[in-house]
C-alpha positions in Angstrom: 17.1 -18.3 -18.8 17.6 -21.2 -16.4 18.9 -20.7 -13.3 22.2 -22.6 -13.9 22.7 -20.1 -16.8 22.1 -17.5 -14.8 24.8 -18.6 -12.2 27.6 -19.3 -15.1 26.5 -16.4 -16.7 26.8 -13.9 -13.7 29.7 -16.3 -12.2 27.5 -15.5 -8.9 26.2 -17.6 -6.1 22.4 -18.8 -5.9 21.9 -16.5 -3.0 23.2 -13.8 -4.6 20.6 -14.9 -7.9 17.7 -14.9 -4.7 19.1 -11.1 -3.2 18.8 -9.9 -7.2 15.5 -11.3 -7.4 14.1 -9.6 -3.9 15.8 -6.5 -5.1 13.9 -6.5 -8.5 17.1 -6.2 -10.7 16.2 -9.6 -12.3 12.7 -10.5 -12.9 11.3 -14.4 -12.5 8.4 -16.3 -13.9 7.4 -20.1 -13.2 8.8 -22.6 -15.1 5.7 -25.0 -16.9 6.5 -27.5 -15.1 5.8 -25.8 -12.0 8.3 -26.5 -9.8 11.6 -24.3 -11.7 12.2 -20.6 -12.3 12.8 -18.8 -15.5 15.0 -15.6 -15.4 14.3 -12.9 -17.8 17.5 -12.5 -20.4 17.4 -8.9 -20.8 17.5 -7.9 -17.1 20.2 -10.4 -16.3 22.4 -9.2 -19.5 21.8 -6.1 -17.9 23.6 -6.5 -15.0 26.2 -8.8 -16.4 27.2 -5.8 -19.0 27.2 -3.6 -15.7 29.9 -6.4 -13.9 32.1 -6.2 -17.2 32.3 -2.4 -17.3 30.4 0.9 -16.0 27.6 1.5 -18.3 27.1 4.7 -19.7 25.3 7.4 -16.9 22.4 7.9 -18.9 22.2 4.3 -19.5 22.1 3.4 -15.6 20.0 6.2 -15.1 17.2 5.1 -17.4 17.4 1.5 -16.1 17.2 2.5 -12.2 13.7 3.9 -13.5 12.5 0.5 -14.0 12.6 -1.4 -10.5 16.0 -1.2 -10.8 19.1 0.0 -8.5 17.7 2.5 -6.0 17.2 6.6 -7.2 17.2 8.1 -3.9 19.2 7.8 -0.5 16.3 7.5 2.4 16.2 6.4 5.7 12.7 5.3 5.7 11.5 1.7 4.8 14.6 -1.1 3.5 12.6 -4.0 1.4 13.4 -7.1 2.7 12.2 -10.5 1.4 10.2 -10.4 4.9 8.2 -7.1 3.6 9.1 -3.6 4.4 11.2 -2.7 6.9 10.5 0.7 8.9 13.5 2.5 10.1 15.4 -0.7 11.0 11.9 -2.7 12.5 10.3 -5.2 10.3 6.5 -4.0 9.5 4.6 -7.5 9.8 6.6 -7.4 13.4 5.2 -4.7 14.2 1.7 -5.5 12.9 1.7 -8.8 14.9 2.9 -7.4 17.7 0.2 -5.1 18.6 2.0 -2.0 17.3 -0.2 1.1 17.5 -1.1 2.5 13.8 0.3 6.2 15.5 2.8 5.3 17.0 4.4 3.8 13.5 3.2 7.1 12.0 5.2 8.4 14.4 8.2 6.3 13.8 8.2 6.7 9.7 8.1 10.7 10.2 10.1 11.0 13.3 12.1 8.4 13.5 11.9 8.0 17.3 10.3 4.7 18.8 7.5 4.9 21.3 6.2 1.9 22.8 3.0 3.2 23.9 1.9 6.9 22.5 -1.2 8.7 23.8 -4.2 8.9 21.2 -3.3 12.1 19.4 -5.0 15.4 20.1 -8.5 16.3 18.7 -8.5 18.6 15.8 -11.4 19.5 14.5 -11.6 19.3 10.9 -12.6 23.4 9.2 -16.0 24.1 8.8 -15.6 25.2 4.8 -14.3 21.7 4.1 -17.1 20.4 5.8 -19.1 22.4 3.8 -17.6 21.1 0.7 -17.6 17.1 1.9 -21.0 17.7 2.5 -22.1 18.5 -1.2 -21.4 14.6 -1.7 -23.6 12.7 0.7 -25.4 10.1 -0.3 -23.3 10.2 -4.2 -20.4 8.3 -3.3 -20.0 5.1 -5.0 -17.2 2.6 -4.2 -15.1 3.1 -7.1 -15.0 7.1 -6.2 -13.4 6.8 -2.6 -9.9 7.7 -4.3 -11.2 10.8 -6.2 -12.7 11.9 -3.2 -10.2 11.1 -0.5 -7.5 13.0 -3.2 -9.7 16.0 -2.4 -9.5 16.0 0.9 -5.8 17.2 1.1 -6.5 20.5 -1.7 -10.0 21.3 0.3 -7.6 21.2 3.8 -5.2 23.3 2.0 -7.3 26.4 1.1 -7.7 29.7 3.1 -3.9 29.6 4.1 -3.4 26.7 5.6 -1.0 25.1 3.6 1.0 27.8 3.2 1.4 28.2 7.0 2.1 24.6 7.4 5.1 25.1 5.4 5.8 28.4 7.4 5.3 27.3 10.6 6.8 24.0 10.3 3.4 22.0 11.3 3.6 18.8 9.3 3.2 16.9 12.2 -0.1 18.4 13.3 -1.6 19.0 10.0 -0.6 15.1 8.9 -2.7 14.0 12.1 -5.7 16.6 11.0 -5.3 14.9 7.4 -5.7 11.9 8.2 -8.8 11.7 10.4 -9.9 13.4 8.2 -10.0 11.0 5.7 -10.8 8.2 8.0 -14.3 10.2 8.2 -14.5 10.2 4.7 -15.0 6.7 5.0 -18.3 7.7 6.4 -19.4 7.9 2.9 -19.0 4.1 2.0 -20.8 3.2 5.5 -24.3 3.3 6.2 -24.8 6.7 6.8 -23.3 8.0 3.7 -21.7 11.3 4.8 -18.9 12.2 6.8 -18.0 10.6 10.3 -16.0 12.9 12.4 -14.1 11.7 15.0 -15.1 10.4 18.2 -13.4 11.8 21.8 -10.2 9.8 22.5 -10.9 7.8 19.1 -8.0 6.2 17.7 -7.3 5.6 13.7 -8.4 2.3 13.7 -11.7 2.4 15.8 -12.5 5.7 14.0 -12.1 3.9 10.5 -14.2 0.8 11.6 -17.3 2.8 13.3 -17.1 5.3 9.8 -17.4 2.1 7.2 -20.4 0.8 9.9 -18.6 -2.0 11.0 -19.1 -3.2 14.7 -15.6 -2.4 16.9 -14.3 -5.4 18.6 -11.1 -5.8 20.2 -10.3 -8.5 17.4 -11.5 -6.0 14.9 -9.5 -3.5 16.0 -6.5 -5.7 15.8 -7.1 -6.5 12.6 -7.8 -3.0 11.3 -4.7 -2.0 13.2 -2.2 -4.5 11.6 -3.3 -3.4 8.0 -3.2 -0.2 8.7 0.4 -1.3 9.7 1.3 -2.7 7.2 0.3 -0.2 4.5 2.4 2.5 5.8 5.3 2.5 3.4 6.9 0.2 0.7 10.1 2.3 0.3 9.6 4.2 -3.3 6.3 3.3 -5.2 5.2 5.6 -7.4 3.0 7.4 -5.6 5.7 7.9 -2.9 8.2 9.2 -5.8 5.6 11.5 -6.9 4.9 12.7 -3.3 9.0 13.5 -3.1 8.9 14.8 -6.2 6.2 17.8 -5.6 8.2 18.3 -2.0 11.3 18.9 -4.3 9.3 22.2 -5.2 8.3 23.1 -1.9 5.2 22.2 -2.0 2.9 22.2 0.8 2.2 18.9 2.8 -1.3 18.9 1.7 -0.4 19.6 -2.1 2.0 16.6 -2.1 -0.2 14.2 -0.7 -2.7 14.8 -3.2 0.1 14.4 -5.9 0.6 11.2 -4.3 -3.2 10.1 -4.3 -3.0 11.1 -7.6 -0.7 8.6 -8.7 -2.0 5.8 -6.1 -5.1 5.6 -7.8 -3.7 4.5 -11.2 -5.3 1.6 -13.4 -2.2 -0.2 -12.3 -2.1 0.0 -9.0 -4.2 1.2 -6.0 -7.6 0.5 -8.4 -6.3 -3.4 -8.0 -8.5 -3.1 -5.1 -11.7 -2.3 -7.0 -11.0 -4.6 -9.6 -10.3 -7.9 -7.0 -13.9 -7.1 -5.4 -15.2 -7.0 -8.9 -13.3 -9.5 -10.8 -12.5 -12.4 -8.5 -13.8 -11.8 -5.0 -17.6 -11.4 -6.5 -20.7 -13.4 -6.2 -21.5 -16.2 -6.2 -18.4 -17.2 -4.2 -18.7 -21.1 -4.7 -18.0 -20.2 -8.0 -14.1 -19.0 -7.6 -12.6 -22.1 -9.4 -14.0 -20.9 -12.9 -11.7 -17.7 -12.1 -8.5 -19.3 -12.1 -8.2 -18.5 -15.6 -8.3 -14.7 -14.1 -5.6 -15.6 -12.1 -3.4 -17.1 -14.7 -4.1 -14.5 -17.6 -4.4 -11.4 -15.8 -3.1 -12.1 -11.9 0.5 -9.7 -11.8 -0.7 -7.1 -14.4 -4.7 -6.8 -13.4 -4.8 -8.3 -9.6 -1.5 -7.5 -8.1 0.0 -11.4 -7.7 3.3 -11.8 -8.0 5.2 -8.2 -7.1 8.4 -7.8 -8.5 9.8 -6.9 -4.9 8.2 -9.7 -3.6 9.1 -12.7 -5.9 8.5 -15.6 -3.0 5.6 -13.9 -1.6 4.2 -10.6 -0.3 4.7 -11.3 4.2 2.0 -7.8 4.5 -0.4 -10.3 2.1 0.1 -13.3 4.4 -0.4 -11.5 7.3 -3.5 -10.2 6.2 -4.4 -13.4 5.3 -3.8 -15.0 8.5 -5.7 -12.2 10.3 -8.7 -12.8 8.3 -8.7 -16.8 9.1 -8.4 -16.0 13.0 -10.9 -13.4 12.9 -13.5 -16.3 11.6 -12.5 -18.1 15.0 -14.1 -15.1 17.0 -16.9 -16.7 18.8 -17.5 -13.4 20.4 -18.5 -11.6 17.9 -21.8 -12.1 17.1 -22.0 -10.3 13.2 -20.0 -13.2 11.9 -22.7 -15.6 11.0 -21.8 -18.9 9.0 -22.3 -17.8 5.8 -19.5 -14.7 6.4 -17.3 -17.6 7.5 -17.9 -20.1 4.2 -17.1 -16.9 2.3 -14.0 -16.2 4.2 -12.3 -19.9 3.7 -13.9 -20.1 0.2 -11.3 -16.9 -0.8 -7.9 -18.3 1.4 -8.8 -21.9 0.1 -8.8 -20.8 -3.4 -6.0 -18.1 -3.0 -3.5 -21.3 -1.8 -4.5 -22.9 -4.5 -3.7 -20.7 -6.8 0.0 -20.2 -4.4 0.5 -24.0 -4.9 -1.0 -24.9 -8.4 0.0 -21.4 -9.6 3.0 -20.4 -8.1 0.7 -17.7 -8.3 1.5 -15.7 -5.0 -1.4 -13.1 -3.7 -0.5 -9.5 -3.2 -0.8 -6.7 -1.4 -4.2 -5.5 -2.5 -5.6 -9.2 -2.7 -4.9 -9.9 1.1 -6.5 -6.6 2.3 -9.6 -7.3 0.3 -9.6 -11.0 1.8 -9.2 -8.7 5.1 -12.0 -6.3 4.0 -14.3 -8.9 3.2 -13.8 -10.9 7.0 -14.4 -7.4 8.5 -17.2 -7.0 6.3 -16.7 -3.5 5.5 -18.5 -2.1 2.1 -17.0 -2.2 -1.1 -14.6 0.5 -1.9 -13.2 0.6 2.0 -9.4 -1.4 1.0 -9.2 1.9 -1.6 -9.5 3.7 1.2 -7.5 1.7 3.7 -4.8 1.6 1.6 -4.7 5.4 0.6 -4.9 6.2 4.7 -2.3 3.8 5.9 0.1 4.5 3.0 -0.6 8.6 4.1 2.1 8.2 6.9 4.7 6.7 4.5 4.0 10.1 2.2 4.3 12.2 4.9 7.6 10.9 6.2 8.9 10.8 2.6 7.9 14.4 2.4 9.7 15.7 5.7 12.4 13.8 4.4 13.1 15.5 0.9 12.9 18.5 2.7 15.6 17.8 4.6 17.7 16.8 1.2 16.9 20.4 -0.1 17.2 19.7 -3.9 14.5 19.4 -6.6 14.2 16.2 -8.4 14.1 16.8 -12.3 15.8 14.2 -14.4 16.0 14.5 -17.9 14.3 12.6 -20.8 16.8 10.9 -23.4 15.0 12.8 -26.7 14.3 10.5 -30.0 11.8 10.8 -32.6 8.8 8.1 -32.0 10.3 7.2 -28.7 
């Protein structure tokens, strides 16, 4: 539908069409022409049946499934045509503004704001899931950081531990010991190819760069720090909603972040990743223009362009984006050589392109590649990147279904060859 059906339809405002539109109750695709918007019929006859009369429960039950009306009352993240907001601060502002990756953990779990936040105790990580990480040196190829980084929260469970973080009310501590973790696990991307513990007074960021091999700059570590940002939480994705869902059963902290992993590292999402370094961002790069056809085909259901939420743009994306243009403009860092640089404005050149020829708009997972690639960190690291920064956002979701003390369950609506 056109948008002045739309409008007569709905008898609404266009900024009311544009809040729909943010909100993902009414899904948009560019007009040929390039320059209008087409409105799906179904979604908006949706919600002009729902102005006329209450639709049946079960009815508005099954369409909230569907990026529709939200499921769940949280205090968390908002989504904002600006990106996600993080208990009432906007996450780009907080990316751009030098925010500390811990002290946002901090925020999403806590709630409570601290400018500055010392680097959080050491913890070191138990010697049997050492032992275990350790089986896996030198065998870890990029497209299995997920598998293995969804192990990491089961092996950190054993031996009692997870049982006593729910007993002794530790999600804070054992969140922190989670997550370097992880970070170390990045170790096996890098050019060691094993685990990288943590260094003395290490922060996430520094402690993720040094583990994929990368050199740690203060402009890297900006960079590394804003993404990490940015990550944290996009209000109910899947992999959140599975995360509430196992903390419904009381399930352990560790147990619900694997749950969430789990889901993360679907074909549909978090592998988007994987398949932008192999699909589009792939040698030889002066060769990206015979890809547009990628772009056109395959870009919202294969390379994550165009997210529902996100209908005039992902900000987090453009952010990244941005980051990765200034970090070529480092003349003190002396691993960016020319040919790192052509590579770097050979990817944003073609990704406006495909913004203004397209109205293709790049995604979450495209800009932290871009990102990846300018920090030239191996293959397989954004997986990771992306499973570690969204962490915090699963733990805060977690410690917050707790606090709501009933079990999610809905119920399926039964029909033969449904």
């Amino acid at each position: 539908m056109t948008r002045e059906e739309v409008l007569a339809l709905l008898d609404i405002k266009p900024a009311t069409l544009y809040a729909y539109v943010s909100r993902g109750l009414i899904r948009a695709r560019p007009h040929e022409d390039g320059r209008k918007r087409l409105y799906l019929r179904r979604d908006v006859e949706r919600l002009a049946t729902r102005k006329r009369g209450r639709a049946p429960t079960g009815a508005v039950a099954e369409s909230t499934m569907r990026f529709g009306d939200p499921v769940l009352h949280s205090a968390i993240t908002q989504i904002t045509p600006h990106g996600p907001r993080y208990r009432n601060r906007l996450a780009i502002e907080l990316a751009s503004g030098g925010a500390s990756f811990e002290s946002v953990v901090h925020l999403l779990m806590t709630g409570i704001w601290q400018d500055s936040i010392a680097d959080w105790p050491m913890q070191e990580t138990p010697a049997d899931v050492l032992r275990f990480l350790s089986t896996y040196e030198g065998e870890v190829a990029s497209a299995d950081i997920g598998n293995l980084l969804g192990m990491v929260p089961f092996a950190l469970a054993m031996h009692g531990r997870g049982a006593r973080e729910l007993a002794d009310g530790t999600a804070v501590q054992a969140a922190r010991a989670m997550l370097h973790c992880m970070v170390g696990c990045v170790g096996f991307l890098g050019p060691q190819q094993r685990f990288v513990a943590r260094g003395r007074n290490e922060n996430v960021a520094a402690h993720l760069l040094r583990a994929a091999g990368s050199a740690v700059t203060p402009a890297r570590l900006r960079a590394m720090n804003a993404a990490l940002v940015v990550l944290a939480d996009n209000e109910l994705a899947p992999a959140t909603f599975s995360a509430r869902v196992a903390a419904s059963t009381n399930a352990d902290l560790f147990g619900c972040v694997a749950a969430a992993i789990g889901s993360h590292i679907g074909f549909t999402t978090g592998t988007s990743t994987e398949k932008i370094e192999t699909l589009l961002f792939c040698e030889p790069f002066d060769a990206l223009d015979t890809r547009i056809g990628r772009v056109r085909e395959y870009g919202a259901s294969l390379l994550g362009f165009n997210h529902p939420l996100y209908p005039g743009g992902d900000a987090r994306a453009d952010l990244m984006m941005q980051i990765a243009g200034e970090l070529m403009n480092d003349t003190g860092d002396d691993t960016i050589d020319d040919a790192l640089r052509e590579r770097t404005r050979l990817t944003l050149d073609f990704l406006e392109r495909m913004r203004t020829e397209l109205n293709a708009h790049a995604g979450l997972a495209t800009g932290l590649v871009a990102l990846a690639r300018a920090l030239r960190l191996p293959d397989g690291t954004s997986t990771a990147m992306w499973i570690i920064g969204r962490s915090a956002g699963w733990v805060a979701h977690v410690m917050e279904q707790r606090t709501q003390a009933f079990m999610l369950r809905p119920r399926a609506k039964y029909g033969l060859g449904a």
